[in-house]
VMD Tcl script that builds the backbone (N, CA, C; Angstrom):
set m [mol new atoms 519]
animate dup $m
set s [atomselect $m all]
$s set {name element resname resid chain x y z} {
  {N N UNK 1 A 1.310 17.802 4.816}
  {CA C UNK 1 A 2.471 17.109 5.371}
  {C C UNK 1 A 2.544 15.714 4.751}
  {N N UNK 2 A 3.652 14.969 4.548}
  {CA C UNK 2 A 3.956 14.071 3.694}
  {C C UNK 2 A 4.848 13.614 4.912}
  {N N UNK 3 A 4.157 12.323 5.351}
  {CA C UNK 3 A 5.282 11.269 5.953}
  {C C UNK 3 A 6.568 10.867 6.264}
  {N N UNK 4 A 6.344 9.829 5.494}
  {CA C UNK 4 A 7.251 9.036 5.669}
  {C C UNK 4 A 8.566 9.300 4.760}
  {N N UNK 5 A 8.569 10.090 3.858}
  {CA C UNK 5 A 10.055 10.609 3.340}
  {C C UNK 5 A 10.427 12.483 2.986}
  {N N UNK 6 A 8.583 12.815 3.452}
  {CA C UNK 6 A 9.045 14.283 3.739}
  {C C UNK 6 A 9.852 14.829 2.477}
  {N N UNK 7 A 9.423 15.032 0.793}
  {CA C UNK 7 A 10.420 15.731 -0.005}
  {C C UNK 7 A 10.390 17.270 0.078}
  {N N UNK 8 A 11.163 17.744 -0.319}
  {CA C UNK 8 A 11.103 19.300 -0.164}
  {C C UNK 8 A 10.360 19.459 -1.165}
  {N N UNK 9 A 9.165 20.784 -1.305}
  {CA C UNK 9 A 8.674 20.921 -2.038}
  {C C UNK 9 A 8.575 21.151 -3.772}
  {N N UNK 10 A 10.106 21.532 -3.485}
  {CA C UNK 10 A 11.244 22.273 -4.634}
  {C C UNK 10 A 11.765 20.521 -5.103}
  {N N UNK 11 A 11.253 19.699 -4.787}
  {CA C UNK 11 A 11.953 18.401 -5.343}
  {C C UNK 11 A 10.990 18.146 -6.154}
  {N N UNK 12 A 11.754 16.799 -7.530}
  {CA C UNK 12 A 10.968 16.108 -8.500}
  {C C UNK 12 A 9.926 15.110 -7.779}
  {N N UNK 13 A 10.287 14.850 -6.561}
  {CA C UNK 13 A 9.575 13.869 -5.819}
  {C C UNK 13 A 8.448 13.790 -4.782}
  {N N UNK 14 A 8.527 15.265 -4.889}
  {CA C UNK 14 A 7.178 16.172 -3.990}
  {C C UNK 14 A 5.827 15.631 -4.819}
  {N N UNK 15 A 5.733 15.793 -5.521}
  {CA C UNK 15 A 4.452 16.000 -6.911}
  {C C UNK 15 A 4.016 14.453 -6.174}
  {N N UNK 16 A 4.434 13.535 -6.735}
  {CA C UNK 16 A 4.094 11.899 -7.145}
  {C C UNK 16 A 3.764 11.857 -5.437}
  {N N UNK 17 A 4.664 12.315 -4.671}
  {CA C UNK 17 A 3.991 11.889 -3.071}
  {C C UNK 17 A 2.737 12.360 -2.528}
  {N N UNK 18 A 3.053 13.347 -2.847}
  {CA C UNK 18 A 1.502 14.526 -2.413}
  {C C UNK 18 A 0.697 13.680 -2.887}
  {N N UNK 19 A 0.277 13.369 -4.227}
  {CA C UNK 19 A -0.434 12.904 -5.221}
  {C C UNK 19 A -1.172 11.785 -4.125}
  {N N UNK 20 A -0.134 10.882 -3.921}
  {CA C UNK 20 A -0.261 9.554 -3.400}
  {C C UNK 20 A -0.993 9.724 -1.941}
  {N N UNK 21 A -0.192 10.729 -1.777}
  {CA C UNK 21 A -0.539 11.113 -0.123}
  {C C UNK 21 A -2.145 11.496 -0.325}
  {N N UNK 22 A -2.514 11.978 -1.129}
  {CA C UNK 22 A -3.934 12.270 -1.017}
  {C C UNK 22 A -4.927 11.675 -1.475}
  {N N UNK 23 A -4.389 10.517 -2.030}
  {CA C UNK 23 A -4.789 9.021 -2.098}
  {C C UNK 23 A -5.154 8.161 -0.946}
  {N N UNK 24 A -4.440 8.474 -0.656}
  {CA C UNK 24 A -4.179 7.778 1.039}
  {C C UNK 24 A -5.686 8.396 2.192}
  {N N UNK 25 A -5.273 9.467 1.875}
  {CA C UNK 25 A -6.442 10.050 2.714}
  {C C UNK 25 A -8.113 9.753 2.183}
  {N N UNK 26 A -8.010 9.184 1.053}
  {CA C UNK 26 A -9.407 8.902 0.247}
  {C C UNK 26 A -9.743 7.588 1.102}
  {N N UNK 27 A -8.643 7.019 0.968}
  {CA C UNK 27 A -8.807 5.234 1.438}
  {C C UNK 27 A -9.373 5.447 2.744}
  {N N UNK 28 A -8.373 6.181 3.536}
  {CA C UNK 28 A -8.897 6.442 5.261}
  {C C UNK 28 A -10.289 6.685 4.888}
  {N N UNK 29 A -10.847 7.690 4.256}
  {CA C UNK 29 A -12.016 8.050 4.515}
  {C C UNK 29 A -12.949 6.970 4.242}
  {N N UNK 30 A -12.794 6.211 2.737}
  {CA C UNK 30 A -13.834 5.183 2.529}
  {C C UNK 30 A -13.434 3.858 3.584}
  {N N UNK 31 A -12.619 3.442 4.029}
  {CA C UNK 31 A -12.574 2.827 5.315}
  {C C UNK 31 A -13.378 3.271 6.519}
  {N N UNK 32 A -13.218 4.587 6.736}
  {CA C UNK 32 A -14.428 4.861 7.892}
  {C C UNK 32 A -15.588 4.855 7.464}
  {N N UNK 33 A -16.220 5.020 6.033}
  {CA C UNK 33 A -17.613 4.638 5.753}
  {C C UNK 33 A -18.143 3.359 5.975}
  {N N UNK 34 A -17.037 2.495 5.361}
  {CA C UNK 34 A -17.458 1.496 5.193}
  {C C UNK 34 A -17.635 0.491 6.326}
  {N N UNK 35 A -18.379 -0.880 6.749}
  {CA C UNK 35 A -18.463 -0.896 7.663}
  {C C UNK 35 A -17.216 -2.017 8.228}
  {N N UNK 36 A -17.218 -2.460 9.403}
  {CA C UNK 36 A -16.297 -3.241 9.604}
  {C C UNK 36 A -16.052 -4.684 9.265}
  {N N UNK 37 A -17.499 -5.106 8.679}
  {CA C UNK 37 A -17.146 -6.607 8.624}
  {C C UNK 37 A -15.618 -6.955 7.346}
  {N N UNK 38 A -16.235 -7.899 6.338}
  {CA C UNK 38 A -15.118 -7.694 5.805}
  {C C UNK 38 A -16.010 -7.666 4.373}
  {N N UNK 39 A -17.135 -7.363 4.195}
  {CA C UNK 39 A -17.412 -7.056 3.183}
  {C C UNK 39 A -16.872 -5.072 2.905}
  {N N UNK 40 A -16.841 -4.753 4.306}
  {CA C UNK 40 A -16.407 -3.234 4.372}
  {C C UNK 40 A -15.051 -3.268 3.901}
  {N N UNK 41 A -13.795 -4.147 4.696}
  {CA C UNK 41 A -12.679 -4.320 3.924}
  {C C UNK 41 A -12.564 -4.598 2.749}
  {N N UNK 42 A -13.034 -5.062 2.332}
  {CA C UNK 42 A -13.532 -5.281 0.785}
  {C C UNK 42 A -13.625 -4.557 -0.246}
  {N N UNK 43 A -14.092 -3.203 0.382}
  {CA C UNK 43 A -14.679 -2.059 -0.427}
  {C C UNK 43 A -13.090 -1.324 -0.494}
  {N N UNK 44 A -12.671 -1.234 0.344}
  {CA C UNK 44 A -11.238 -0.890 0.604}
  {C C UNK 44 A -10.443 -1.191 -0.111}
  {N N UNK 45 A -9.805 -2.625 -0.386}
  {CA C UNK 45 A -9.527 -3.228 -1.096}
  {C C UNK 45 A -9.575 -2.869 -2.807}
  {N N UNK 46 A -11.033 -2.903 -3.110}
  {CA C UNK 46 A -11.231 -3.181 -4.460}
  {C C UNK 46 A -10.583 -1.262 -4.818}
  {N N UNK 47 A -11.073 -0.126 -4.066}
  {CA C UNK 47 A -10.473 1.407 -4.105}
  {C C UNK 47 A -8.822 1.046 -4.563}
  {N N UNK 48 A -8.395 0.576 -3.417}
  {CA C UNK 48 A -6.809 0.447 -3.413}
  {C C UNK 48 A -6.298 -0.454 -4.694}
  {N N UNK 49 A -6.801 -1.483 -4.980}
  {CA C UNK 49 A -6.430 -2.463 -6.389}
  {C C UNK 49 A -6.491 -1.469 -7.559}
  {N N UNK 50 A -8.027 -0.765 -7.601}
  {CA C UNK 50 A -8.234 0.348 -9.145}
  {C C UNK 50 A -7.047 1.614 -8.960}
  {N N UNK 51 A -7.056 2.536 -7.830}
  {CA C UNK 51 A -5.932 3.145 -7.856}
  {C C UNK 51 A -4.284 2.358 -8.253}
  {N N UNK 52 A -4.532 1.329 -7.564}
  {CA C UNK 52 A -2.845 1.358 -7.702}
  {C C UNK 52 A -2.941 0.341 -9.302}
  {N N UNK 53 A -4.001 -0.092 -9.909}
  {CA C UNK 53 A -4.067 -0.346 -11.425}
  {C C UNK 53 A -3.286 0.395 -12.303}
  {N N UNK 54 A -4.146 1.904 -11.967}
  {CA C UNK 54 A -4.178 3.336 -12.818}
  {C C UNK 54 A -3.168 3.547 -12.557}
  {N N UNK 55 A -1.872 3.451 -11.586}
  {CA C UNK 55 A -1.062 4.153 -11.586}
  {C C UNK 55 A 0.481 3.420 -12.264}
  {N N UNK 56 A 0.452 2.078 -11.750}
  {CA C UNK 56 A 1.063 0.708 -12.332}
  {C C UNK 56 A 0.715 0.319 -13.748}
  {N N UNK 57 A -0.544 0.067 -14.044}
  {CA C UNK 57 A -0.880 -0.999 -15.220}
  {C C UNK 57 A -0.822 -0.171 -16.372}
  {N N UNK 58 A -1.304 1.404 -16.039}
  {CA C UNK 58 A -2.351 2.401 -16.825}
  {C C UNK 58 A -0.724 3.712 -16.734}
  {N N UNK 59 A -0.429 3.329 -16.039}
  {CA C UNK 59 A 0.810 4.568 -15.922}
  {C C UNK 59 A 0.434 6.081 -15.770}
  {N N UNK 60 A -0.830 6.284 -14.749}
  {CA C UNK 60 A -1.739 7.426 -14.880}
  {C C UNK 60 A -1.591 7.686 -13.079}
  {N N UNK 61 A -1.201 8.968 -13.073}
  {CA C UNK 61 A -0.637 9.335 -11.368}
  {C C UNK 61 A -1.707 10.783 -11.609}
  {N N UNK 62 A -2.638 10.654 -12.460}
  {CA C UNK 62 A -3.372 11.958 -12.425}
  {C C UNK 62 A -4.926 11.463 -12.848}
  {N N UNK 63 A -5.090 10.414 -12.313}
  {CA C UNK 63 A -6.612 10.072 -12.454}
  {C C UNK 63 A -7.296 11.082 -11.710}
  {N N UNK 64 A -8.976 11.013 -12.169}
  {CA C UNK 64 A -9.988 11.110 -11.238}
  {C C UNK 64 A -10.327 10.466 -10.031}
  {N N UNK 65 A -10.004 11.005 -8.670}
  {CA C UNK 65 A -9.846 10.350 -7.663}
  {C C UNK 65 A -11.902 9.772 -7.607}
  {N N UNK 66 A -12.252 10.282 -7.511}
  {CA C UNK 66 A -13.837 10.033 -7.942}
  {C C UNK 66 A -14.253 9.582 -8.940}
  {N N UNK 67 A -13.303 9.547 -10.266}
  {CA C UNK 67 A -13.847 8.221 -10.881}
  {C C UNK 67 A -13.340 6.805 -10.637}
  {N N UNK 68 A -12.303 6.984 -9.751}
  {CA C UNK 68 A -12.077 5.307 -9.662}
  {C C UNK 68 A -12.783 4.924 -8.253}
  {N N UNK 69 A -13.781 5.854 -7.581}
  {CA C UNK 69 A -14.266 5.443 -6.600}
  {C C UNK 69 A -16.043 4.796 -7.244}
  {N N UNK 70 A -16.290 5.454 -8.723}
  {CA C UNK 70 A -17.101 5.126 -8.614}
  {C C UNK 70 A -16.829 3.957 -9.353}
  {N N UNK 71 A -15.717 3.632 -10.380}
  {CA C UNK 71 A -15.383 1.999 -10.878}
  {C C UNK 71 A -15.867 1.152 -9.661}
  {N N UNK 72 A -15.643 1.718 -8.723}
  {CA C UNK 72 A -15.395 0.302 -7.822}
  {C C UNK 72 A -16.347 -0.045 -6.894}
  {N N UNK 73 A -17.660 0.849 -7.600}
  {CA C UNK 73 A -18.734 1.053 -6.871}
  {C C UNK 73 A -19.271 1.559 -4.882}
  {N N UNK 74 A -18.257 2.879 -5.673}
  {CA C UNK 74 A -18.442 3.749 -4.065}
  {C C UNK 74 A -18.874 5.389 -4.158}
  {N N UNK 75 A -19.284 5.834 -3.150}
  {CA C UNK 75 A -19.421 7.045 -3.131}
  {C C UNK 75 A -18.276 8.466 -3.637}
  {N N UNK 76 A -18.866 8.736 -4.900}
  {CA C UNK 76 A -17.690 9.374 -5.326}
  {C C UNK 76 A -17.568 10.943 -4.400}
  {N N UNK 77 A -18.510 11.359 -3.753}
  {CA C UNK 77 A -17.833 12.260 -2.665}
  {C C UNK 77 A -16.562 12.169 -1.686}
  {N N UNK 78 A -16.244 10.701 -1.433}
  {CA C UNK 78 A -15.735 10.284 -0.787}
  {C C UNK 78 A -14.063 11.099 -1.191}
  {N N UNK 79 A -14.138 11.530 -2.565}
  {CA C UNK 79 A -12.634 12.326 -3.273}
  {C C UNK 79 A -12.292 13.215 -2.445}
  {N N UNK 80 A -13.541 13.767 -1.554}
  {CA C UNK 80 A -13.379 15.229 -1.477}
  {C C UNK 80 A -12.235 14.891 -0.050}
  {N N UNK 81 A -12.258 13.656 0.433}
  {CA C UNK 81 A -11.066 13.636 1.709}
  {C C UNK 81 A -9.649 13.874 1.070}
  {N N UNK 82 A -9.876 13.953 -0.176}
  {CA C UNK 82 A -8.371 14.437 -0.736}
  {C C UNK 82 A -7.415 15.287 -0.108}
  {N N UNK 83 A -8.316 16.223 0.491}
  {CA C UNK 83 A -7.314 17.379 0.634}
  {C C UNK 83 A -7.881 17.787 1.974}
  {N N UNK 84 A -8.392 16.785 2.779}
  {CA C UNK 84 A -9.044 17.222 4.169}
  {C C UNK 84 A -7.826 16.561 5.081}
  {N N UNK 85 A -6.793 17.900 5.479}
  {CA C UNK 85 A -5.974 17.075 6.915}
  {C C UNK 85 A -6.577 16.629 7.915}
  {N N UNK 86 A -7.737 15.990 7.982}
  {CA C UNK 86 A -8.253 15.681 9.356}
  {C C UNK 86 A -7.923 13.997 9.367}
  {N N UNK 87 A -7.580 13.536 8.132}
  {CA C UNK 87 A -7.467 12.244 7.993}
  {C C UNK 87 A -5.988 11.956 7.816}
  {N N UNK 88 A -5.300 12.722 8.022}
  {CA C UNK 88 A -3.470 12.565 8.586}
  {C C UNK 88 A -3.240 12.110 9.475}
  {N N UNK 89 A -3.957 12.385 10.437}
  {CA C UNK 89 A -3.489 11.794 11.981}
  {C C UNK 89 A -4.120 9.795 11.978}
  {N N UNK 90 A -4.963 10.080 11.362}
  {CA C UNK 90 A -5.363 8.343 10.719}
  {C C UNK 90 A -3.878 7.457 9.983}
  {N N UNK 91 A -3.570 8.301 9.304}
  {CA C UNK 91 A -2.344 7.776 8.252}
  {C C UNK 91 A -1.389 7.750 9.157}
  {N N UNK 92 A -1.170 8.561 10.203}
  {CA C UNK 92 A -0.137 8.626 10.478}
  {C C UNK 92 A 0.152 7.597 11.625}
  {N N UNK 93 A -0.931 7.208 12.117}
  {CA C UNK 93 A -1.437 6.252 13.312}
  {C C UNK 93 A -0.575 4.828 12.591}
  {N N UNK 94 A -1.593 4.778 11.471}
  {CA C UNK 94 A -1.144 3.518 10.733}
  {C C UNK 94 A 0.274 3.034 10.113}
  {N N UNK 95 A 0.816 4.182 9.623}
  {CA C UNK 95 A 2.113 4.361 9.095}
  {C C UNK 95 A 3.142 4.181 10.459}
  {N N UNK 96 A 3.249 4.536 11.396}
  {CA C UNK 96 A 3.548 4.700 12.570}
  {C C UNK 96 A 3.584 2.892 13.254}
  {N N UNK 97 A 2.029 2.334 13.174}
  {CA C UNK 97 A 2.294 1.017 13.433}
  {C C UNK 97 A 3.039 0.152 12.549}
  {N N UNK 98 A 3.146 0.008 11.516}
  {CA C UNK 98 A 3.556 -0.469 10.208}
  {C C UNK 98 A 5.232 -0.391 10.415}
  {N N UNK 99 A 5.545 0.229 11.156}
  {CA C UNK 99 A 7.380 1.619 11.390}
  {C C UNK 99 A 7.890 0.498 12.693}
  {N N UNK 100 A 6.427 0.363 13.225}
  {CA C UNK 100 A 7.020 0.186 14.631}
  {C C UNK 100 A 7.514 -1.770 14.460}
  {N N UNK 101 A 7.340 -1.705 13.419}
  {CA C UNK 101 A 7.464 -3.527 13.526}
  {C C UNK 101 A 8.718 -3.952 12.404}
  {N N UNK 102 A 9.253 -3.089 11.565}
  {CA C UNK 102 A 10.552 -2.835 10.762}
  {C C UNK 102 A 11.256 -2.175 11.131}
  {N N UNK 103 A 10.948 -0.891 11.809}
  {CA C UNK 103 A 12.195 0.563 11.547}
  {C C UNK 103 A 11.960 1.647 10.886}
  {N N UNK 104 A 12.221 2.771 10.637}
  {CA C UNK 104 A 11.814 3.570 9.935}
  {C C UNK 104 A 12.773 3.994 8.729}
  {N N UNK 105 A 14.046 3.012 8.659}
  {CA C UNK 105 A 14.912 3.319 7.302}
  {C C UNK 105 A 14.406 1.938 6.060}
  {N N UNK 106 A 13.078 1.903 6.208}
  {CA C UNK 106 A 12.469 0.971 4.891}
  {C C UNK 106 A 11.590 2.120 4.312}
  {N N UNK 107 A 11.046 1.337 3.342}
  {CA C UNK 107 A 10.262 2.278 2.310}
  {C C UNK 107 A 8.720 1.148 2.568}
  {N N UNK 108 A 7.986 0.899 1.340}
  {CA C UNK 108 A 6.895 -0.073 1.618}
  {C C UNK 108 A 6.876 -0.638 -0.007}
  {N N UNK 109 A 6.563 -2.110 0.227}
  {CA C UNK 109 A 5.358 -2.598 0.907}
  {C C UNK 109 A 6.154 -2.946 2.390}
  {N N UNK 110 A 5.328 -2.606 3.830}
  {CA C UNK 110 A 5.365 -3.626 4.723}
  {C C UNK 110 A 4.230 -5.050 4.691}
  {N N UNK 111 A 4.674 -5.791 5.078}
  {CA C UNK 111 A 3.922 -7.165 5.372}
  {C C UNK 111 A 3.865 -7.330 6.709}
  {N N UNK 112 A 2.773 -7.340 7.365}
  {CA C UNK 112 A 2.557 -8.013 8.810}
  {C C UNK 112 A 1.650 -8.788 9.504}
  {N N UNK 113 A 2.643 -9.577 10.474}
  {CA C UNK 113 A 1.481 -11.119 10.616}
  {C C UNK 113 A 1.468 -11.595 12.351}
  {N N UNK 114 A 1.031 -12.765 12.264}
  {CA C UNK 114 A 1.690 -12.644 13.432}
  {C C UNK 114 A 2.312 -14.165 13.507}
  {N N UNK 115 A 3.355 -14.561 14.064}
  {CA C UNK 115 A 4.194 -15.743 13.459}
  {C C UNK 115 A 3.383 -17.023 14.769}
  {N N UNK 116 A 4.156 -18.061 15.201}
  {CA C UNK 116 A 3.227 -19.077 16.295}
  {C C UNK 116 A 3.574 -18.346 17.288}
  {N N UNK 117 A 4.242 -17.907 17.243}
  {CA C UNK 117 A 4.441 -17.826 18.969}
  {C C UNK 117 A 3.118 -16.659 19.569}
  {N N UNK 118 A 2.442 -16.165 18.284}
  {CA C UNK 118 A 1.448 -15.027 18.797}
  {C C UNK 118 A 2.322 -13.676 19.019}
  {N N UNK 119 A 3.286 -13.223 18.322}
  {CA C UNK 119 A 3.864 -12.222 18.551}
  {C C UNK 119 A 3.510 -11.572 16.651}
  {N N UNK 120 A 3.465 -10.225 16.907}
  {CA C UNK 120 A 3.332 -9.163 15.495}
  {C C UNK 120 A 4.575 -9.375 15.023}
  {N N UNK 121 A 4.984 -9.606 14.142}
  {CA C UNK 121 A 6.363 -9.407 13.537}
  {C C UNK 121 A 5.502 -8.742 11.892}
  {N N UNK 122 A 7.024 -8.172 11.274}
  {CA C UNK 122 A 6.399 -7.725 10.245}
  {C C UNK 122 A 7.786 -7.631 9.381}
  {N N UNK 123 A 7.731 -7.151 8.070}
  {CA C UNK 123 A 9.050 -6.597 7.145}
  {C C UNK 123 A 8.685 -5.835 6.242}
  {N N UNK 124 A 9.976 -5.087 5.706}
  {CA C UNK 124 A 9.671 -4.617 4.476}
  {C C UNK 124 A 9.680 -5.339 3.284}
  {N N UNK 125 A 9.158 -5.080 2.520}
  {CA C UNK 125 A 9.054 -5.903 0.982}
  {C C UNK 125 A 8.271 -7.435 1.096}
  {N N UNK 126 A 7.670 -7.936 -0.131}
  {CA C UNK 126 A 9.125 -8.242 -0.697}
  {C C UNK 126 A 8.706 -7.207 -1.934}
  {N N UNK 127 A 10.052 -6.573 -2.963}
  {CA C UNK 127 A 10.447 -6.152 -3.656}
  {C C UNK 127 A 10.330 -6.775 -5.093}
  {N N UNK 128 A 9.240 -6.901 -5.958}
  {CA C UNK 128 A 9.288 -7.936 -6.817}
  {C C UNK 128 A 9.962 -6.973 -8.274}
  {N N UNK 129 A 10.339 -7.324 -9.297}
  {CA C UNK 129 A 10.181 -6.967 -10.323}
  {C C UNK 129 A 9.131 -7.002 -11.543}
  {N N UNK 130 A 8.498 -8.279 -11.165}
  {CA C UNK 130 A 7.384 -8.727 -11.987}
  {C C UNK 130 A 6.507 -9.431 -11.100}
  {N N UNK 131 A 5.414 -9.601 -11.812}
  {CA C UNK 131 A 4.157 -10.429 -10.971}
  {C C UNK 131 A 4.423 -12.351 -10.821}
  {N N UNK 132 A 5.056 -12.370 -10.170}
  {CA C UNK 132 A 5.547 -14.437 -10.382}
  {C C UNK 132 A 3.674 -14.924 -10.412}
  {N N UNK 133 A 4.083 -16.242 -10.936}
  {CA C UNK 133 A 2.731 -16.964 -10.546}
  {C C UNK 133 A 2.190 -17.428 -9.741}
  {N N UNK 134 A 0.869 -17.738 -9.533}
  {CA C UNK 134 A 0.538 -17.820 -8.366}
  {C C UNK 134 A 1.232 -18.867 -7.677}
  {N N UNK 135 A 1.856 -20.404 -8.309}
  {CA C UNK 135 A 2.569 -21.008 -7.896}
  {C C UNK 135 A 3.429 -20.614 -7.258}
  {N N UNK 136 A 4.559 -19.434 -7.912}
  {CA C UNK 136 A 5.652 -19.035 -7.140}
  {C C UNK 136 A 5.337 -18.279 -6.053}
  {N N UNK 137 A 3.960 -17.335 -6.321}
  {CA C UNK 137 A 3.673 -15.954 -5.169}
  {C C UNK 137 A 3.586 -17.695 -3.961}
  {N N UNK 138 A 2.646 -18.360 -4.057}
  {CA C UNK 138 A 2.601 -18.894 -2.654}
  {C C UNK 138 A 3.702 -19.092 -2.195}
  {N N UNK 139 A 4.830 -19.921 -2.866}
  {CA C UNK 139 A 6.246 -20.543 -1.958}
  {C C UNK 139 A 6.709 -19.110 -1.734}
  {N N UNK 140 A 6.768 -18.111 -2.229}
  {CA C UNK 140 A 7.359 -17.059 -1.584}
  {C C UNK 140 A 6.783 -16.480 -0.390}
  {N N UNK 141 A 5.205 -16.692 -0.646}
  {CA C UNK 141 A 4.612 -15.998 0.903}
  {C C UNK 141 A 5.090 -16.970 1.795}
  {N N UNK 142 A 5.106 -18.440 1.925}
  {CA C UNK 142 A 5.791 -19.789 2.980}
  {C C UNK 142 A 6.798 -19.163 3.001}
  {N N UNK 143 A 7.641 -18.601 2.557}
  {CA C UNK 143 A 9.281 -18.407 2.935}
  {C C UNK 143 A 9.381 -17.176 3.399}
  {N N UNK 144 A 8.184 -16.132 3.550}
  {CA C UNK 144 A 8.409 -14.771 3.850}
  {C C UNK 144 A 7.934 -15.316 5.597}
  {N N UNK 145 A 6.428 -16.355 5.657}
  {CA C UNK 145 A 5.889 -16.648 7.024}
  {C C UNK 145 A 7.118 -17.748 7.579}
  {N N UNK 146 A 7.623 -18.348 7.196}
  {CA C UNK 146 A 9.055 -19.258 7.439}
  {C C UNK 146 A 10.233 -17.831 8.359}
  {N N UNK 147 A 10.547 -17.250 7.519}
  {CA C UNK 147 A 11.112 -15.910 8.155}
  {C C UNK 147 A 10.845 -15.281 9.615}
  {N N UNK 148 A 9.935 -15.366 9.210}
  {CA C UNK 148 A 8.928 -14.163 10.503}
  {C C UNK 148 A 9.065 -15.378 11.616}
  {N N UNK 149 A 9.548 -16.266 11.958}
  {CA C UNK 149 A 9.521 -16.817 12.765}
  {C C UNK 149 A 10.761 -17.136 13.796}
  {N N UNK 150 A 11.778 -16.336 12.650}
  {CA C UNK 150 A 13.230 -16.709 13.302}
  {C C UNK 150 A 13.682 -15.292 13.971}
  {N N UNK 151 A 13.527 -14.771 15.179}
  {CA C UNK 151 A 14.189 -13.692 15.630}
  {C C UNK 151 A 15.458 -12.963 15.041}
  {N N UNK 152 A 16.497 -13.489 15.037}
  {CA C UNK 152 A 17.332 -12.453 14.520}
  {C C UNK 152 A 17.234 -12.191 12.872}
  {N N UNK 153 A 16.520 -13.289 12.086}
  {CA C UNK 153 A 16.442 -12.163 10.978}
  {C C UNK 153 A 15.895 -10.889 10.484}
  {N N UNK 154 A 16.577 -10.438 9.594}
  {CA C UNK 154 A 16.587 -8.819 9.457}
  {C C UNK 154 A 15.985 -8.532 7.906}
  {N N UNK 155 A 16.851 -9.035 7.234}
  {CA C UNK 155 A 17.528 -8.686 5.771}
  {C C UNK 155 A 17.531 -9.867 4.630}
  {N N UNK 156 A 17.181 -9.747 3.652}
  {CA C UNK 156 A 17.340 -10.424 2.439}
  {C C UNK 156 A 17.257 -9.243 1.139}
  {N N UNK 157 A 18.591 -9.620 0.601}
  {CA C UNK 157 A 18.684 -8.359 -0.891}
  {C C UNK 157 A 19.530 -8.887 -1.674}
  {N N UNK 158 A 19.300 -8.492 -2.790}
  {CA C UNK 158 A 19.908 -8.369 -4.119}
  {C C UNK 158 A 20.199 -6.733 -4.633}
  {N N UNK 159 A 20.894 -6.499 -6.007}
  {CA C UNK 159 A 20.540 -5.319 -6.906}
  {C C UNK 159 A 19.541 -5.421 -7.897}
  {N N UNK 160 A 18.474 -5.227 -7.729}
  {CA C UNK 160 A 18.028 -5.385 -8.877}
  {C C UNK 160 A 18.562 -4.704 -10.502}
  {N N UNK 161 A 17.830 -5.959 -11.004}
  {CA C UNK 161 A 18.874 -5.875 -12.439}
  {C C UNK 161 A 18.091 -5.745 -13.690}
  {N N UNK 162 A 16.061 -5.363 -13.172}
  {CA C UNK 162 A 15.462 -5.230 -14.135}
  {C C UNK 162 A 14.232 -4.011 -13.889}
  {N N UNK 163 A 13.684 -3.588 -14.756}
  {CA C UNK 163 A 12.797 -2.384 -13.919}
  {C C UNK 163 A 11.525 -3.050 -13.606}
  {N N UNK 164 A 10.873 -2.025 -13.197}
  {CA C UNK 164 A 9.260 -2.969 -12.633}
  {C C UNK 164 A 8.753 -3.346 -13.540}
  {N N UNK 165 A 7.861 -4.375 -13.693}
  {CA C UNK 165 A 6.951 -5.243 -15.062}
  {C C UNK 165 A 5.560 -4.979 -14.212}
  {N N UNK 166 A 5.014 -4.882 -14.403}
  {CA C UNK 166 A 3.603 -4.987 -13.596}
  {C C UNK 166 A 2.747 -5.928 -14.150}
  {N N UNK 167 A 2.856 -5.886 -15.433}
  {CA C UNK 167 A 2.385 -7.000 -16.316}
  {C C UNK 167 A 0.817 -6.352 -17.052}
  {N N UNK 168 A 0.462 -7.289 -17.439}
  {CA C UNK 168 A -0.918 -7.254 -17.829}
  {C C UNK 168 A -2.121 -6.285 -16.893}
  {N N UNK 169 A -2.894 -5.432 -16.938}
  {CA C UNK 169 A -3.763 -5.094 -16.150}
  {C C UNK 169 A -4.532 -6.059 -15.420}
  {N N UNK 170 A -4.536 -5.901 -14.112}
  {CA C UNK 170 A -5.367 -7.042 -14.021}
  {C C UNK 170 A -7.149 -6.849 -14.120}
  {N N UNK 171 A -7.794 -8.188 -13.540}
  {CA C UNK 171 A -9.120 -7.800 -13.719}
  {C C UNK 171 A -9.653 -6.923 -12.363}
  {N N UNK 172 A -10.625 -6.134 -12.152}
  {CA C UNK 172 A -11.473 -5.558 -10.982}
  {C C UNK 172 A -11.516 -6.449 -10.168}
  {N N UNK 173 A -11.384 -6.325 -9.033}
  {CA C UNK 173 A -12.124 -7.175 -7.630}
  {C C UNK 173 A -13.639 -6.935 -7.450}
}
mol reanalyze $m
mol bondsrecalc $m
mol representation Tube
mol addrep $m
């Protein structure tokens, strides 16, 4: 089962989700190995950066799910949650909270924080075309936490007018 946009199987868009989707279920799993501090998030992290490298930097949606677990220095059994539905209802928990703080007619990235008042707010995107610098990424994260603070906003868009750049590979975490 596939989420959050559900393609028919008979679609071009089944393949790349599944794919992803069973990506997803790797992460759940090395998240429950790992432990909670934040050296455990960590481990998480560095999985999720090498996958989404290979698939962005490297243009590769058919890696070894077990070799980029062991790049990143983890248990490469950990692949085998690929194809174990027991870790759906995990995804779906999460995907589900992530829904509950936008809506469910966005796609992802969501971002979520919690603004002063101590309330969760969250959004979709932001939507970049290229990697800005770190100069710009900060004033944009201030203007995304600037946002999250004003109740009725919703929405900020353009068309985009260029395809994705991902840029340079970056380095390992």
């Amino acid at each position: 089962m596939l989420f959050k946009n559900e393609p028919p199987e008979d679609s071009d868009y089944f393949g790349p989700v599944n794919t992803t989707h069973r990506m997803l279920r790797v992460l759940e799993a090395a998240r429950a190995a790992a432990d909670t501090s934040e050296a455990g998030n960590h481990d998480v992290f560095k999985l999720y950066w090498e996958m989404g490298s290979r698939i962005h930097h490297d243009s590769d949606l058919d890696f070894e799910i077990a070799d980029a677990l062991t790049t990143v220095g983890l248990d490469p059994s950990l692949a085998d949650a690929a194809d174990d539905e027991s870790w759906d209802k995990e995804i779906r928990t999460r995907m589900d909270d992530g829904l509950s703080l936008v809506g469910d007619d966005v796609g992802t990235p969501i971002i979520a924080t919690e603004n002063s008042r101590g309330e969760r707010v969250g959004y979709f995107g932001p939507v970049i075309t290229k990697i800005p610098s770190t100069e710009d990424s900060l004033v944009m994260w201030d203007a995304l936490i600037a946002m999250m603070e004003i109740d009725g906003f919703f929405e900020l868009k353009k068309t985009r007018t260029h395809s994705p750049d991902p840029g340079a590979r970056p380095e390992p975490v």
